[in-house]
PyMOL commands that place a pseudoatom at each C-alpha (Angstrom):
pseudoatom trace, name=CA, resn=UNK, resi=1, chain=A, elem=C, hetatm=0, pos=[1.918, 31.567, -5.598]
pseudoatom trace, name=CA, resn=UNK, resi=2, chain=A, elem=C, hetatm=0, pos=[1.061, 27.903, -4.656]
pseudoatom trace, name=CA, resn=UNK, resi=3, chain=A, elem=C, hetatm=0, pos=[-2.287, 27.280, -3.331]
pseudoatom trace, name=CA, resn=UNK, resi=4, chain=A, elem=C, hetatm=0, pos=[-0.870, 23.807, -1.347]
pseudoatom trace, name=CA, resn=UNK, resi=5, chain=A, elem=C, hetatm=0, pos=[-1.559, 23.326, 2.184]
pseudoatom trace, name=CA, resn=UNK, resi=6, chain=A, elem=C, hetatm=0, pos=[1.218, 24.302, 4.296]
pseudoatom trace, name=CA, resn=UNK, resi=7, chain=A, elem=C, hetatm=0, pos=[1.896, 21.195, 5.435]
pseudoatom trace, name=CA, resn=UNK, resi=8, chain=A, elem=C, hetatm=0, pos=[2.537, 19.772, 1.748]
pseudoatom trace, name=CA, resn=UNK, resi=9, chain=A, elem=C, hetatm=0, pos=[4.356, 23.080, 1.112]
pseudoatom trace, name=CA, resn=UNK, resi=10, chain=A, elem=C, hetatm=0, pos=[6.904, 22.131, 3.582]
pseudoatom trace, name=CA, resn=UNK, resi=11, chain=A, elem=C, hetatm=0, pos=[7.709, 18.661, 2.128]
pseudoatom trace, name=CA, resn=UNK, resi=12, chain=A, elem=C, hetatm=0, pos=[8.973, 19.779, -0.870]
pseudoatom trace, name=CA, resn=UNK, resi=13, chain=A, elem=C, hetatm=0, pos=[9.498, 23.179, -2.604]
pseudoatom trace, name=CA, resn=UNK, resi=14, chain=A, elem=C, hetatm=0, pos=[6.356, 24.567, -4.889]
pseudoatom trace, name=CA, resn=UNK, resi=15, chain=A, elem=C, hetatm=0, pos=[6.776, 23.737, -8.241]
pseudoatom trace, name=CA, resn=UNK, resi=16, chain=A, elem=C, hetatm=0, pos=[3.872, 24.569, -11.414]
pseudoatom trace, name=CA, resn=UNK, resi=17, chain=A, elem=C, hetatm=0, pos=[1.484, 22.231, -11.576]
pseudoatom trace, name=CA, resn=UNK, resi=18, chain=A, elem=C, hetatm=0, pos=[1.862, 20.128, -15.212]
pseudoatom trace, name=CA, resn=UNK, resi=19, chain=A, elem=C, hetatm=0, pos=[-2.014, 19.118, -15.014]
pseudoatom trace, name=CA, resn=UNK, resi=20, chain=A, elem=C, hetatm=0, pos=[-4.920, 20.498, -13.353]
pseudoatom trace, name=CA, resn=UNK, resi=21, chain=A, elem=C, hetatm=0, pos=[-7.667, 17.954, -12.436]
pseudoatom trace, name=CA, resn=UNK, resi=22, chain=A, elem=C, hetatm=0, pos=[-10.648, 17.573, -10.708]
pseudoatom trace, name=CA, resn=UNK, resi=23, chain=A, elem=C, hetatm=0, pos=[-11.877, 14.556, -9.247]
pseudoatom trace, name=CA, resn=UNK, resi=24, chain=A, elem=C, hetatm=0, pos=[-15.654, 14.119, -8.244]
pseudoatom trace, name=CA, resn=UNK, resi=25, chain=A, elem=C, hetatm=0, pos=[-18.085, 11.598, -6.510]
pseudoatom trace, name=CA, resn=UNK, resi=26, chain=A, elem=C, hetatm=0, pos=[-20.831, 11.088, -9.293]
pseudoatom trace, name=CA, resn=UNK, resi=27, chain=A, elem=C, hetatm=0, pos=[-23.937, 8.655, -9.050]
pseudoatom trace, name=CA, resn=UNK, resi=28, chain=A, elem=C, hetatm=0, pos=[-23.326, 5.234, -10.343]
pseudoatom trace, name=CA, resn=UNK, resi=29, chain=A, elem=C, hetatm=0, pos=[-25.845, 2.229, -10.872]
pseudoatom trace, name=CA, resn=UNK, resi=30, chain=A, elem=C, hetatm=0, pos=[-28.105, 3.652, -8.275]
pseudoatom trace, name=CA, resn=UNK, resi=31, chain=A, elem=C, hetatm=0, pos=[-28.863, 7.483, -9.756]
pseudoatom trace, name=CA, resn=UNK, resi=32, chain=A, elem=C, hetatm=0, pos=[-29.197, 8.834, -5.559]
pseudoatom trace, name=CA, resn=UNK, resi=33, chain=A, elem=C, hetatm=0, pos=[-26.089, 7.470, -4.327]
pseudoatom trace, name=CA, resn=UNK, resi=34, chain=A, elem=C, hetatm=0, pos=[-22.556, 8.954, -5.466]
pseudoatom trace, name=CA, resn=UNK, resi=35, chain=A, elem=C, hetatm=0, pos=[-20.827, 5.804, -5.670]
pseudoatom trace, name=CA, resn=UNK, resi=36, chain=A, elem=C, hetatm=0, pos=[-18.372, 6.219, -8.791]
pseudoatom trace, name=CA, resn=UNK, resi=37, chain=A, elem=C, hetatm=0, pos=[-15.472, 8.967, -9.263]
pseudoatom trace, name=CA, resn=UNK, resi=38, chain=A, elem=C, hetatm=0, pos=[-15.028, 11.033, -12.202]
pseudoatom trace, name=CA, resn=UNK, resi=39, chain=A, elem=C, hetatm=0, pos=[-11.471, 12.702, -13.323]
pseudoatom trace, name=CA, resn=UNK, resi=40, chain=A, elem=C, hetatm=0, pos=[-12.126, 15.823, -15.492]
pseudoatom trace, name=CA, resn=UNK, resi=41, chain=A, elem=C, hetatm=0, pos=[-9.497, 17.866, -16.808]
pseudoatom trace, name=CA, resn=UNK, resi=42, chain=A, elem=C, hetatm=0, pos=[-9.248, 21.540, -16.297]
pseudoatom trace, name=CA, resn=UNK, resi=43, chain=A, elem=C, hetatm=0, pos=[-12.043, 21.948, -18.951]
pseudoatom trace, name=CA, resn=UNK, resi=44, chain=A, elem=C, hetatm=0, pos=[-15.059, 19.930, -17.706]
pseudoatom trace, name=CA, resn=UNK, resi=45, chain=A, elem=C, hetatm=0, pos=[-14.186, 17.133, -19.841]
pseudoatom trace, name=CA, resn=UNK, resi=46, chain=A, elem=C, hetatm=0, pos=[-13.925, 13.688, -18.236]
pseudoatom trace, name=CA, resn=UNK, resi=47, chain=A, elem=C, hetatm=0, pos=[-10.680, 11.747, -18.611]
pseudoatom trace, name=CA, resn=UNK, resi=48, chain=A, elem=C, hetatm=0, pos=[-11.562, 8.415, -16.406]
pseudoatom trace, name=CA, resn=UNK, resi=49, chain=A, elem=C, hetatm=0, pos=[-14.759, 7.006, -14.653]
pseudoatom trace, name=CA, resn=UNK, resi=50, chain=A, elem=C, hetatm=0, pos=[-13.730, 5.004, -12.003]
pseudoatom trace, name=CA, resn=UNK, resi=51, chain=A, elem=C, hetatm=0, pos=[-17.132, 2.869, -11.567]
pseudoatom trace, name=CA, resn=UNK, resi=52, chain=A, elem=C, hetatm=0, pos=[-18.810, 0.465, -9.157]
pseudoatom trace, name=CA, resn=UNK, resi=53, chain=A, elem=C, hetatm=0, pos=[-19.901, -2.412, -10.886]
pseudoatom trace, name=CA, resn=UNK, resi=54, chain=A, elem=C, hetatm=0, pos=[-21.821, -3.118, -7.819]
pseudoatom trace, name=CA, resn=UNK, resi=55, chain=A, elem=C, hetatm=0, pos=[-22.836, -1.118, -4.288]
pseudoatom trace, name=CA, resn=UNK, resi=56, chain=A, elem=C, hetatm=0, pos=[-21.853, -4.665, -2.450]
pseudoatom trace, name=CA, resn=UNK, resi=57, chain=A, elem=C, hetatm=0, pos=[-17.916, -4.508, -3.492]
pseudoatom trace, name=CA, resn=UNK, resi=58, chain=A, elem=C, hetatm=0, pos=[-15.379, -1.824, -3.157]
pseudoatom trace, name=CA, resn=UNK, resi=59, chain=A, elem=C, hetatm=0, pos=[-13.938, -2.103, -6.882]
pseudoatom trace, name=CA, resn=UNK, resi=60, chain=A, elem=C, hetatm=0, pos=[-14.135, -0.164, -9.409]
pseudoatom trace, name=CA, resn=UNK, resi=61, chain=A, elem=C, hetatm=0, pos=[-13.719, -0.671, -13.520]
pseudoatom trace, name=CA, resn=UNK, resi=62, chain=A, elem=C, hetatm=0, pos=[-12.107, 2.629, -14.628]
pseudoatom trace, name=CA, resn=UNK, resi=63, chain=A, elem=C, hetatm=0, pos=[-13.441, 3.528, -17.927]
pseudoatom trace, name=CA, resn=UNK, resi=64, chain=A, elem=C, hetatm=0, pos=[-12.042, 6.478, -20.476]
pseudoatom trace, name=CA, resn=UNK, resi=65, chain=A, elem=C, hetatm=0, pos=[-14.493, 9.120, -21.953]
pseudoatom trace, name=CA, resn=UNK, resi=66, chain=A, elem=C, hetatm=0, pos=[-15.818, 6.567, -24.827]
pseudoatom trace, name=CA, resn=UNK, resi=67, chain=A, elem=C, hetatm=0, pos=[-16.482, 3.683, -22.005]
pseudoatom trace, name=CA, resn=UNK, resi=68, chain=A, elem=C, hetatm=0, pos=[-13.319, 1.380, -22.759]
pseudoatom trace, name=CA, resn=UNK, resi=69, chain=A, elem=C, hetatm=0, pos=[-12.249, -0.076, -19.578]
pseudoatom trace, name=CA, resn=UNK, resi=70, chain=A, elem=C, hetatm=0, pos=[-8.667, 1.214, -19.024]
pseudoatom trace, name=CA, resn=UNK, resi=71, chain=A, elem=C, hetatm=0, pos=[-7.960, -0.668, -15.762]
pseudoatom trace, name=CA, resn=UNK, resi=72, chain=A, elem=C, hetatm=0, pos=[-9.195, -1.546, -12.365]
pseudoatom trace, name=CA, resn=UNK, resi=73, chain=A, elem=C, hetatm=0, pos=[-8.717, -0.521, -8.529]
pseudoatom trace, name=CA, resn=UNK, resi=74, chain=A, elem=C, hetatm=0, pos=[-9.593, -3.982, -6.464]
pseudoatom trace, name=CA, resn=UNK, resi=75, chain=A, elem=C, hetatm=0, pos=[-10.198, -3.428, -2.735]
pseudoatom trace, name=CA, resn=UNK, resi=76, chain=A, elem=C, hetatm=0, pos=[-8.705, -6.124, 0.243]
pseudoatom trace, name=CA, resn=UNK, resi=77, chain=A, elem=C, hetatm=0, pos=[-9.505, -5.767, 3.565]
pseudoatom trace, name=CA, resn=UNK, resi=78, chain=A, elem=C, hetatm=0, pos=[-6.586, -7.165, 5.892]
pseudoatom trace, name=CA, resn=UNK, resi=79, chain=A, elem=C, hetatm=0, pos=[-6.165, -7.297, 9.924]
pseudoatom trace, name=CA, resn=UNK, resi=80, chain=A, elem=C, hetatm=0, pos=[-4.216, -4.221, 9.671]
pseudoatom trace, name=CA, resn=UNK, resi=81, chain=A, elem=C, hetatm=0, pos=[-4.562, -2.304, 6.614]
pseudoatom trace, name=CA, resn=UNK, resi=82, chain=A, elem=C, hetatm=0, pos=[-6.814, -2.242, 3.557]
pseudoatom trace, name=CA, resn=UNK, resi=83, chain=A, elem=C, hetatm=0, pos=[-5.167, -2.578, 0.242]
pseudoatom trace, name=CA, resn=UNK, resi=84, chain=A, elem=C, hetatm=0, pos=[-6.485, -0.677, -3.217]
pseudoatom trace, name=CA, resn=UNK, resi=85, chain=A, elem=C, hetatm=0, pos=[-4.562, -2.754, -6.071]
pseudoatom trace, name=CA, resn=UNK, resi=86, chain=A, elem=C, hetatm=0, pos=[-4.100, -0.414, -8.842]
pseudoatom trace, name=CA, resn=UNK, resi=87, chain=A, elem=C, hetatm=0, pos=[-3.952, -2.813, -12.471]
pseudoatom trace, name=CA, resn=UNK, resi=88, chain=A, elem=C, hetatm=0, pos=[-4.282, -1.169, -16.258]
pseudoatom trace, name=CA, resn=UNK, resi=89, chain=A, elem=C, hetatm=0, pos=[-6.241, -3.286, -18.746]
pseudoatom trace, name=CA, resn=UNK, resi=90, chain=A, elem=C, hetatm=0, pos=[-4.416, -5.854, -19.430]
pseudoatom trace, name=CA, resn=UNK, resi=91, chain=A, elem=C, hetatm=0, pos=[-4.178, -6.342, -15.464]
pseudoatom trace, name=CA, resn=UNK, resi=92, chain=A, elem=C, hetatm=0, pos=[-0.742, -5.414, -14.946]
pseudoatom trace, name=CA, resn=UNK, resi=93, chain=A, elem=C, hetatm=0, pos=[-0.348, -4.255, -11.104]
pseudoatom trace, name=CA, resn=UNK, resi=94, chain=A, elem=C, hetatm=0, pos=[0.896, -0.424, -11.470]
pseudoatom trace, name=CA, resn=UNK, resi=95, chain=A, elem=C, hetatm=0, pos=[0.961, -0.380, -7.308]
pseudoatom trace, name=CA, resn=UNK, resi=96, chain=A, elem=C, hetatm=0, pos=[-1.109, -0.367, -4.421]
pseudoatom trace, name=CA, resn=UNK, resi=97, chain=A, elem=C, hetatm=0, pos=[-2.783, 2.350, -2.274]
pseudoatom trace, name=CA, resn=UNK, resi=98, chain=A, elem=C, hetatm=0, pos=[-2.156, 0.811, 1.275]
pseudoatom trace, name=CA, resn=UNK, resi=99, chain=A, elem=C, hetatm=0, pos=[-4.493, 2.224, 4.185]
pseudoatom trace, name=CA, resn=UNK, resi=100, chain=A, elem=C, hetatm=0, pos=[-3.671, 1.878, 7.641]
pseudoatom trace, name=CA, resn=UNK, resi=101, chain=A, elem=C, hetatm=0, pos=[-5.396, 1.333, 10.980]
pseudoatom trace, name=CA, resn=UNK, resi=102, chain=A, elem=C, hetatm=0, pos=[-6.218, 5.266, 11.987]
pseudoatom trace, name=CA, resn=UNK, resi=103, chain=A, elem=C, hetatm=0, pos=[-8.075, 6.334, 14.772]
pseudoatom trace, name=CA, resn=UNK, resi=104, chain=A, elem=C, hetatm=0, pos=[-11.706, 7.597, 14.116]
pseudoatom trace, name=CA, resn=UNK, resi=105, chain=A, elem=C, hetatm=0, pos=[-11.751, 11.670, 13.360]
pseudoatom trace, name=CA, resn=UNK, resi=106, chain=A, elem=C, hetatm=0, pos=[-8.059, 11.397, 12.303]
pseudoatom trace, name=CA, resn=UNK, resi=107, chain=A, elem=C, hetatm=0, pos=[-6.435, 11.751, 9.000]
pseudoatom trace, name=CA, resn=UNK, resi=108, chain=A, elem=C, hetatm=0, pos=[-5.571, 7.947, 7.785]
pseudoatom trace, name=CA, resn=UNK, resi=109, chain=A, elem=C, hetatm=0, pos=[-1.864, 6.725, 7.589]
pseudoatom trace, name=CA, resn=UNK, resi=110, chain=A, elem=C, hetatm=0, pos=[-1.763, 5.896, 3.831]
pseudoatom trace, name=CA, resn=UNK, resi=111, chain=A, elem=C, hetatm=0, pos=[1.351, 5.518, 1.560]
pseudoatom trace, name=CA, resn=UNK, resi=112, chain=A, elem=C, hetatm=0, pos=[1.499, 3.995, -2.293]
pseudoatom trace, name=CA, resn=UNK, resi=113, chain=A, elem=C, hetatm=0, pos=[3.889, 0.922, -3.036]
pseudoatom trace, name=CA, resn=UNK, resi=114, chain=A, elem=C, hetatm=0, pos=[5.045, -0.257, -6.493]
pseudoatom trace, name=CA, resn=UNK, resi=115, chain=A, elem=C, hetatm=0, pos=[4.699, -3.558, -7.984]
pseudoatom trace, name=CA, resn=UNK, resi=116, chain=A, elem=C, hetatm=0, pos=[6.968, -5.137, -5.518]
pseudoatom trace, name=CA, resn=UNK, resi=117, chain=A, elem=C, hetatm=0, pos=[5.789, -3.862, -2.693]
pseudoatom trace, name=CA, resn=UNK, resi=118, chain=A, elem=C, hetatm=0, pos=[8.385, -1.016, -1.766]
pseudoatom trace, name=CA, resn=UNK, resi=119, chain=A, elem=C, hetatm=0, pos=[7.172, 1.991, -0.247]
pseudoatom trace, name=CA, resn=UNK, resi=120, chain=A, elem=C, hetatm=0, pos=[7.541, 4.843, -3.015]
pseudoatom trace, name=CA, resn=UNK, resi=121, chain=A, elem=C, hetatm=0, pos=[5.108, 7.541, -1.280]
pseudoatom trace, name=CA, resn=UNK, resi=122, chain=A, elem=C, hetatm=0, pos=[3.386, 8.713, 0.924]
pseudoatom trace, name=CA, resn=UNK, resi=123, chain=A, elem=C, hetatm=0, pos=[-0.171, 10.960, 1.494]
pseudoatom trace, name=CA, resn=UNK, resi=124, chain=A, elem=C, hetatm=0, pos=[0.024, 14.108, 3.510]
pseudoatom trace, name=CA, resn=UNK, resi=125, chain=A, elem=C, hetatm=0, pos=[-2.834, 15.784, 5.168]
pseudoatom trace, name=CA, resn=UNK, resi=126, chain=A, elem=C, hetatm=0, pos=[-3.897, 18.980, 6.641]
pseudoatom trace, name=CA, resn=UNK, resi=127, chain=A, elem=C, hetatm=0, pos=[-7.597, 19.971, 7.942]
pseudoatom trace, name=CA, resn=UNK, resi=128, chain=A, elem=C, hetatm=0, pos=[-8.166, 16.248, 8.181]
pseudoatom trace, name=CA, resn=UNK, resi=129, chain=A, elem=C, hetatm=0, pos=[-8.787, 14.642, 4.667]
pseudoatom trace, name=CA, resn=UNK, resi=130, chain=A, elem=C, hetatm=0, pos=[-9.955, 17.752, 3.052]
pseudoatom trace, name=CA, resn=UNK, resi=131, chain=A, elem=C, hetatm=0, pos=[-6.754, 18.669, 1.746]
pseudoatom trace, name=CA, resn=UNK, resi=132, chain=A, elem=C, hetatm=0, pos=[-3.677, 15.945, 0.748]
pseudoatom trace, name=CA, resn=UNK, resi=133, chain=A, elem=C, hetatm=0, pos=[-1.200, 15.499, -1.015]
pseudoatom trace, name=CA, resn=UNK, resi=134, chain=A, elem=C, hetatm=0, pos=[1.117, 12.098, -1.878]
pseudoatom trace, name=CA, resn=UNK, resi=135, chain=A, elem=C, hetatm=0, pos=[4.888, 12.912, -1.608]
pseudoatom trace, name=CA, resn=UNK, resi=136, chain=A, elem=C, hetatm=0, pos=[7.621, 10.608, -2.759]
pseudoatom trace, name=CA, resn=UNK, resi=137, chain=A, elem=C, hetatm=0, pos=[10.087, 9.103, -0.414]
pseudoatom trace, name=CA, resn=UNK, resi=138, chain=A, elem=C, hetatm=0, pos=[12.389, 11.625, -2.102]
pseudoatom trace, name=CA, resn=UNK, resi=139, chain=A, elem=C, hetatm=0, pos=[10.152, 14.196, -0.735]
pseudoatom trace, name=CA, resn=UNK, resi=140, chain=A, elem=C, hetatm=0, pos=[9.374, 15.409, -4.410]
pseudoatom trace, name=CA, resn=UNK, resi=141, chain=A, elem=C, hetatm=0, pos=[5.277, 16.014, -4.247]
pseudoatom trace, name=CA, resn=UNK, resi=142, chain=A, elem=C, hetatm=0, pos=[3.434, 13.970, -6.622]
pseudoatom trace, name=CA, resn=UNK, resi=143, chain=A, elem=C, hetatm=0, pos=[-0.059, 15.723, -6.446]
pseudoatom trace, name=CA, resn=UNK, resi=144, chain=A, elem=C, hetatm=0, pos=[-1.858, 18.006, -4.203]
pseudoatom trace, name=CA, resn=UNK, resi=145, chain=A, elem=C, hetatm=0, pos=[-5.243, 17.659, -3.744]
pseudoatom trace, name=CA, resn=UNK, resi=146, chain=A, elem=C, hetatm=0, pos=[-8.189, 20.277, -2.194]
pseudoatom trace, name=CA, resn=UNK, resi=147, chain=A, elem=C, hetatm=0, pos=[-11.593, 19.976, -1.855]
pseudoatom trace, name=CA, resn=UNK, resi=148, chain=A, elem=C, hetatm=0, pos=[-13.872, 22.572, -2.792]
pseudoatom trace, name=CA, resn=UNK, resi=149, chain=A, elem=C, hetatm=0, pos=[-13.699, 24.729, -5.885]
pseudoatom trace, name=CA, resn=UNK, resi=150, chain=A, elem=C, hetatm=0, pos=[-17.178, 25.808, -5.536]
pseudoatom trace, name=CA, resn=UNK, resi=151, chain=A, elem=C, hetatm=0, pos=[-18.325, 29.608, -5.697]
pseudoatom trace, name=CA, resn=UNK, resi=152, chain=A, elem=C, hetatm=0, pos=[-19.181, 31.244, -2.300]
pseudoatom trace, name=CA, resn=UNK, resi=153, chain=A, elem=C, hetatm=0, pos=[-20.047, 29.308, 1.335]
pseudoatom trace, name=CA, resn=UNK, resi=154, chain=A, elem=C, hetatm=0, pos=[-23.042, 27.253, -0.691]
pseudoatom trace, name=CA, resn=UNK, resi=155, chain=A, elem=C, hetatm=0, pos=[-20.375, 25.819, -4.063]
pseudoatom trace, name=CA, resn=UNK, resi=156, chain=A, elem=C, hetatm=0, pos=[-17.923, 24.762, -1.283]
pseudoatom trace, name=CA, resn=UNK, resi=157, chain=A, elem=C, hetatm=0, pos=[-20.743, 23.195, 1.223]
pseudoatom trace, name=CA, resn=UNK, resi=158, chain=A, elem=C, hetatm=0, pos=[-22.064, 21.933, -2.240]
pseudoatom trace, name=CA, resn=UNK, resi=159, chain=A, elem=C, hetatm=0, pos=[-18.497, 20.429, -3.343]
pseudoatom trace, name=CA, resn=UNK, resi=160, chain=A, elem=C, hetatm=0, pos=[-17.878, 18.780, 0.133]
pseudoatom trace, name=CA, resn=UNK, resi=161, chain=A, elem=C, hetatm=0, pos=[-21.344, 16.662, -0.347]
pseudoatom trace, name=CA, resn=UNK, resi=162, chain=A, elem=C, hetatm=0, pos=[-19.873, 15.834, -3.884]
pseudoatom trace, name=CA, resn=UNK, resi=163, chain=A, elem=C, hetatm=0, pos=[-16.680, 14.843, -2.623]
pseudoatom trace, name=CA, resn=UNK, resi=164, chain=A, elem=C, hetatm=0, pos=[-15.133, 17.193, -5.292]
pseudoatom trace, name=CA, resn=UNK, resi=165, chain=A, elem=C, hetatm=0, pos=[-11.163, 17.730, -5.441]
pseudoatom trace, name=CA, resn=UNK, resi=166, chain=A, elem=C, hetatm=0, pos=[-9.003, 19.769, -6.880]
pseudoatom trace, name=CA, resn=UNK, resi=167, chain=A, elem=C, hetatm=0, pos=[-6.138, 18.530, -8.475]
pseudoatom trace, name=CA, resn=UNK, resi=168, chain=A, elem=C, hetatm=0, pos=[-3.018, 19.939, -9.099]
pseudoatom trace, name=CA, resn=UNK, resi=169, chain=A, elem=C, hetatm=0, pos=[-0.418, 17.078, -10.749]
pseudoatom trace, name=CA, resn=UNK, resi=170, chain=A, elem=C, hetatm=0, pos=[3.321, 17.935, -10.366]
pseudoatom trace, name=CA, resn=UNK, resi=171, chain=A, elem=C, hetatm=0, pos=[5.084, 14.680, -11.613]
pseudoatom trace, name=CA, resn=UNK, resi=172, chain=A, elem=C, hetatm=0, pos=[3.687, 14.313, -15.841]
pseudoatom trace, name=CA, resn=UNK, resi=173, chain=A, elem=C, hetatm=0, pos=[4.679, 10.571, -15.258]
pseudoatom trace, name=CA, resn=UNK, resi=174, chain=A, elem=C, hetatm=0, pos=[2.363, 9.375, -12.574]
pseudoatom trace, name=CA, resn=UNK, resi=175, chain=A, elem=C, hetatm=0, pos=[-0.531, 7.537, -13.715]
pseudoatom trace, name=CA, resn=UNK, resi=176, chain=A, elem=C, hetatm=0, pos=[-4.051, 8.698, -14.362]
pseudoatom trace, name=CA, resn=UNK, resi=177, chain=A, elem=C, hetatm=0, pos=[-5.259, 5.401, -13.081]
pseudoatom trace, name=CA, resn=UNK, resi=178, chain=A, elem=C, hetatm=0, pos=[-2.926, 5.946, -9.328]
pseudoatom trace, name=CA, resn=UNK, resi=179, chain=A, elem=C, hetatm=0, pos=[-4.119, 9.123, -9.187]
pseudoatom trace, name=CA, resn=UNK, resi=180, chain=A, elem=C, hetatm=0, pos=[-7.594, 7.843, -9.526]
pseudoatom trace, name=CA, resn=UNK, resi=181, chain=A, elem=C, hetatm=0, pos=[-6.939, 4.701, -7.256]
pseudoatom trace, name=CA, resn=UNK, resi=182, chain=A, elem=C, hetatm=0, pos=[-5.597, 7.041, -4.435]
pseudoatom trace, name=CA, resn=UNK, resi=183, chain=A, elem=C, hetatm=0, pos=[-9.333, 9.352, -4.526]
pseudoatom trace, name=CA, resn=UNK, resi=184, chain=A, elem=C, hetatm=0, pos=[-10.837, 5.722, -4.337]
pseudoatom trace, name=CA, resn=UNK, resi=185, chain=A, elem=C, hetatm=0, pos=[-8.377, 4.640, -1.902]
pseudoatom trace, name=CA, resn=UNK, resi=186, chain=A, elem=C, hetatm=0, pos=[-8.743, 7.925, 0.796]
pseudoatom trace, name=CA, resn=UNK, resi=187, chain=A, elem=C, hetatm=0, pos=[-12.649, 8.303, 0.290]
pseudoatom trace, name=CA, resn=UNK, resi=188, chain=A, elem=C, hetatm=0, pos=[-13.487, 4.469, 1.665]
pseudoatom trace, name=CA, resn=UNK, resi=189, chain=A, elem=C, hetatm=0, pos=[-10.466, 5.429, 4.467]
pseudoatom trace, name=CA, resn=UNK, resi=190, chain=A, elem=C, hetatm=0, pos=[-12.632, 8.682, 5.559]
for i in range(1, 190): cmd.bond("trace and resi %d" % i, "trace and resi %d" % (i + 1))
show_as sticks, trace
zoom trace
């Protein structure tokens, strides 16, 4: 049985999972502030770091488990949107995490374009931002996130303050580093 919000259930019909992630605020430059995002696999084991160079800017280097940079998500701010630019390591744009104006207390309206700038996706939401999910324009679901995953009332109070999602990946040819850039992307949004 699919654990997807019924909202994301309703786009497109439940399918297994090919990956299971989980994707976590971490501490960064500054040990007391949870400023960098680590993707684990279903193990523990980190896959990418997605890490603030600095708490002034909104980018992040996104490192692999040894520390090689594997690519970069670049934040713009614009009059009506904010952009996340999405490049691997050799700077190629793989596409961009787009942000809309949203009203305060609302989910945001967020969708994912390619390289040329063509709407491919779109995120989902139920119960706010605690749950999403990025669905194609063919309606085929991409990933679902959910936060939590901890044990009992305190794990899930305790994974909310870590900003910790679960991660189940449908589609075994999106990028890592999208699926990264869209955490990074929806957390500044929130």
């Amino acid at each position: 049985m699919s654990t997807a919000p019924a909202a994301m259930q309703a786009v497109a019909p439940a399918t297994q999972p090919s990956a299971r992630l989980v994707a976590e605020s971490v501490p960064g430059n500054h040990e007391h502030v949870l400023s960098d995002i680590s993707l684990m696999d279903a193990t523990g084991s980190q896959v990418l770091l997605a890490k603030k160079p600095s708490m002034m800017h909104f980018h992040f280097d996104v490192l692999d488990a040894r520390g090689d940079k594997k690519g970069e998500v670049n934040h713009k701010t614009h009059l009506t949107n904010q952009d996340f630019e999405v490049s691997d390591s050799s700077g190629a744009l793989l596409g961009t995490v787009r942000v809309g104006v949203h009203q305060k207390g609302r989910p945001p309206n967020a969708w994912m374009e390619d390289q040329a700038g063509n709407k491919i996706a779109k995120f989902v939401f139920e119960f706010s931002i605690l749950n999403f999910g990025l669905v194609k324009t063919d309606g085929s679901r991409v990933f679902d996130a959910r936060m939590g995953g901890g044990s009992g009332i305190v794990g899930n109070l305790q994974s909310i303050g870590k900003k910790r999602f679960e991660i189940d990946l449908f589609d075994p040819s999106f990028s890592l580093l999208l699926l990264i850039g869209s955490i990074a992307a929806l957390d500044s949004a929130a």
